[in-house]
C-alpha positions in Angstrom: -56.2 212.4 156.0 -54.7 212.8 152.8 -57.6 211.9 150.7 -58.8 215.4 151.9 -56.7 216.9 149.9 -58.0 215.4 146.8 -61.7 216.8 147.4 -60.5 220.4 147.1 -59.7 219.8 143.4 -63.1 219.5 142.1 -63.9 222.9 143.7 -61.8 224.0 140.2 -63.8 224.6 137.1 -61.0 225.3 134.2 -64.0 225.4 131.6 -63.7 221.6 131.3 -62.4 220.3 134.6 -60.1 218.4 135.4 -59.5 214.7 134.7 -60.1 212.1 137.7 -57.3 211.1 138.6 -57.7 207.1 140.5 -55.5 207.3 143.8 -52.7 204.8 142.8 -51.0 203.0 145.8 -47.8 203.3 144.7 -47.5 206.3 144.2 -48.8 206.8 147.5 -45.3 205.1 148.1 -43.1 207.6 146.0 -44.9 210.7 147.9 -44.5 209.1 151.5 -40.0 208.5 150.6 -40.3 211.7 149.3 -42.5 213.8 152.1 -39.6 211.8 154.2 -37.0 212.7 152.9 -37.5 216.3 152.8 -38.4 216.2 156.2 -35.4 214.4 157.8 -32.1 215.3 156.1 -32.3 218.9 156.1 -33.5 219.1 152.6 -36.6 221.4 153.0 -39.4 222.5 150.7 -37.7 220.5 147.1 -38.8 218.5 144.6 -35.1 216.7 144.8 -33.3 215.6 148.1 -29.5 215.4 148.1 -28.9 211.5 146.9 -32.3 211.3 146.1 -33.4 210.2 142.5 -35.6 212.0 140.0 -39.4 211.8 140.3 -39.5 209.4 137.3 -36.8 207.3 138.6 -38.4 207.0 142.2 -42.1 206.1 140.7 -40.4 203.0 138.6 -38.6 201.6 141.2 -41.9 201.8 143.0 -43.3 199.9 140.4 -45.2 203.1 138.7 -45.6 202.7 135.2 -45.6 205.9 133.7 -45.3 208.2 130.2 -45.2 211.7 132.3 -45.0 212.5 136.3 -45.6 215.9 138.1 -44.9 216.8 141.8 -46.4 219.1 144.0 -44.9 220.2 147.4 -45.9 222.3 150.1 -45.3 223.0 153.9 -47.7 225.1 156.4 -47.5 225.2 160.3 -46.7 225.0 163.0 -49.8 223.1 163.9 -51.5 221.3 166.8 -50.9 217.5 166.4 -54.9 217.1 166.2 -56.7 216.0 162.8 -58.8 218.9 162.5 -55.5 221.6 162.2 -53.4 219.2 160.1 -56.9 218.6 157.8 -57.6 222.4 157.3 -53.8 222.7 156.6 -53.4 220.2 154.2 -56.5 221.7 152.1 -55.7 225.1 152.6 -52.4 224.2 150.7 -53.8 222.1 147.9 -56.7 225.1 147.5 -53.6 227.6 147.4 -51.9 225.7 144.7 -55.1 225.4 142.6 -55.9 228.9 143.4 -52.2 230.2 141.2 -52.3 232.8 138.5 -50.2 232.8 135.6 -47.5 232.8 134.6 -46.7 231.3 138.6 -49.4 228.3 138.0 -47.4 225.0 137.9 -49.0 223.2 140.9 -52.4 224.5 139.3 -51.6 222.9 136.1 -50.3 219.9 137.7 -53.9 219.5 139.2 -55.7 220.1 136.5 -53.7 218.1 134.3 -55.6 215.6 132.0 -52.3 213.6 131.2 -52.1 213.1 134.9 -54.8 210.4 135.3 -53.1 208.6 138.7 -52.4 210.4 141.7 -50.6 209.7 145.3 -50.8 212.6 148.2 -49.1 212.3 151.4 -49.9 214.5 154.3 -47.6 214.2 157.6 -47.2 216.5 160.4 -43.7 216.2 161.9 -42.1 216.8 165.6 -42.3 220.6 165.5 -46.1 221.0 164.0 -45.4 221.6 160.5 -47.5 219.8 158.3 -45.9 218.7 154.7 -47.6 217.4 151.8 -47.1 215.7 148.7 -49.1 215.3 145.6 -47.1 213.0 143.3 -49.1 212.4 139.6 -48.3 210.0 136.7 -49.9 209.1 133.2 -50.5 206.2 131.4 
């Protein structure tokens, strides 16, 4: 399911489009602690859980080798625990985060990024319906 969210991405035409970015497996990893941990200790929508590391620091002890990272995050629901609700959920907030305007654009420019050329998106729906996701990008 979370593969969806990477098709709404080449929807976005920034005059020359965005890199393609190769789904990287550990980075998969990183999202997944991270969609986690936001989920189960009361840390909400953040891009840093209390005792969590950095972004960077996560992805190397996953065993991402990087020279920059970005992070998207998002939250929508409550949904029905079907694929279809969590699906149109998950792309409706990836095409929301494309869809920014300056100056308020960082998840847009995280997308679009060509220094971003690996990507890892989590999508899970937890006990009360809301459906979280995480895009987590790195660069050679």
């Amino acid at each position: 399911m979370a593969g969806l969210a990477l098709h709404a991405a080449p929807d976005v035409d920034d005059g020359g489009g965005p890199a393609a970015a190769d789904r990287a497996p550990a980075l998969v990893v990183t999202a997944d602690r991270h969609t986690t941990a936001m989920m189960s200790n009361g840390c909400g929508l953040s891009h840093r859980c209390p005792g969590e590391s950095g972004l960077g620091e996560r992805g190397t002890a996953a065993g991402v080798r990087w020279s920059s990272v970005a992070e998207n995050v998002g939250m929508g629901g409550p949904v029905e625990d079907t694929v279809d609700p969590i699906s149109r959920t998950a792309l409706g907030l990836t095409r929301s985060m494309i869809g920014e305007k300056p100056p308020e654009d960082g998840h847009r420019g995280n997308i679009l990024s060509r220094s971003s050329t690996r990507v890892g998106i989590v999508v899970i729906r937890d006990a009360t319906g809301t459906v979280w996701i995480t895009h987590d990008f790195a660069g050679s």
